[in-house]
Every structure is written in C-alpha cells, then in structure tokens.
C-alpha positions in Angstrom: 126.0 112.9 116.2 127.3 110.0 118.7 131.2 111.5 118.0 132.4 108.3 118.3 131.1 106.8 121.4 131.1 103.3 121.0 128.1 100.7 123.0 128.9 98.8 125.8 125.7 97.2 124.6 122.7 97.1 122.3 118.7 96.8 122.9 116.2 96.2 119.4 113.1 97.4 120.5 111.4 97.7 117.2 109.0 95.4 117.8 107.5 96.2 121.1 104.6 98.5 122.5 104.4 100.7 125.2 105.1 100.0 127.9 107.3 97.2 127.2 109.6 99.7 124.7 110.9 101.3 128.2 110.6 98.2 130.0 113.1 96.0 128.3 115.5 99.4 128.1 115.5 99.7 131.9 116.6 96.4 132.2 118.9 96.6 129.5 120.2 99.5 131.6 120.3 98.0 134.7 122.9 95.7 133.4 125.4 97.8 132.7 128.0 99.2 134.9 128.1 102.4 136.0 129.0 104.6 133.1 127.9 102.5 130.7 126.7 103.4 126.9 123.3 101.8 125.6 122.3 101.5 122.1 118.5 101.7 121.1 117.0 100.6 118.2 113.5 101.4 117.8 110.6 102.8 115.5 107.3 104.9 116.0 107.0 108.3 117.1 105.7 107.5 120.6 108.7 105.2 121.8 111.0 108.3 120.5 109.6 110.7 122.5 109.0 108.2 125.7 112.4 106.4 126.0 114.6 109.1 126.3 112.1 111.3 128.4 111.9 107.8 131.0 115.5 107.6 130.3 116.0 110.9 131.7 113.6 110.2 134.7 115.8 107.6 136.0 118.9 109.6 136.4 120.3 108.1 132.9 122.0 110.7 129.9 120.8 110.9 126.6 123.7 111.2 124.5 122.3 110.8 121.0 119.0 110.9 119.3 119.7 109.9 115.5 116.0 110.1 114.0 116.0 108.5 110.5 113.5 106.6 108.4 112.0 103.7 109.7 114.8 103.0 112.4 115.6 105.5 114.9 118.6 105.2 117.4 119.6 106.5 120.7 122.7 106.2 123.0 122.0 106.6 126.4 125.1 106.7 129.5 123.7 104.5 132.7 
C-alpha cells in the first residue's frame, strides 16, 4: 500500500494516550523538511482514527494507512 515510499523518519507511538499520540507526531512532523515522509507506529482504535484525521487538519497527506493486528502503521507527507 506505501508503493515504495521510503521514511525520512520514524515516530513509535504505541505507548502513548491521547493527546500525547498526536502530540509527539506533530513534532515529529515539524522536523522534517518540507516534503518529507513520516512513519507511525501505533496501536488502539482511537489513535487510528485521530492521527491521520489531525494529520489532515494541519495541511499534512496521508499516504498510507496499513491496519494490521496489534501494530498499525501510517505514512504521512509534511
């Protein structure tokens, strides 16, 4: 589902609560240049709907949701 697109850099948020699962992302985010791709690792139904909503809300793209068992993962473009 990524096709390829490779992570400037990579955020484990598995063990955080709202709101600190969007918090460290954003800053995570703000990090990166212009452009750049953001791995997510995180877990829980609430953080997989949240992230990449927020992530949306602050101008950034959502390239990849990957859903899976335990771990889910998302790529998002600053």
């Amino acid at each position: 589902m990524s096709d390829g697109v490779i992570p400037d850099a990579s955020v484990d948020i598995t063990a955080e609560v709202c709101p600190m699962t969007y918090v460290r992302v954003k800053l995570a985010l703000e990090r990166l240049a212009a452009g750049g791709v953001l791995e997510v690792w995180l877990t829980g139904e609430e953080p997989l709907k949240n992230v990449p909503r927020s992530a949306r809300e602050d101008g950034h793209q959502v390239l990849c949701i990957e859903a899976g068992e335990g771990k889910s993962r998302l790529l998002i473009r600053a």
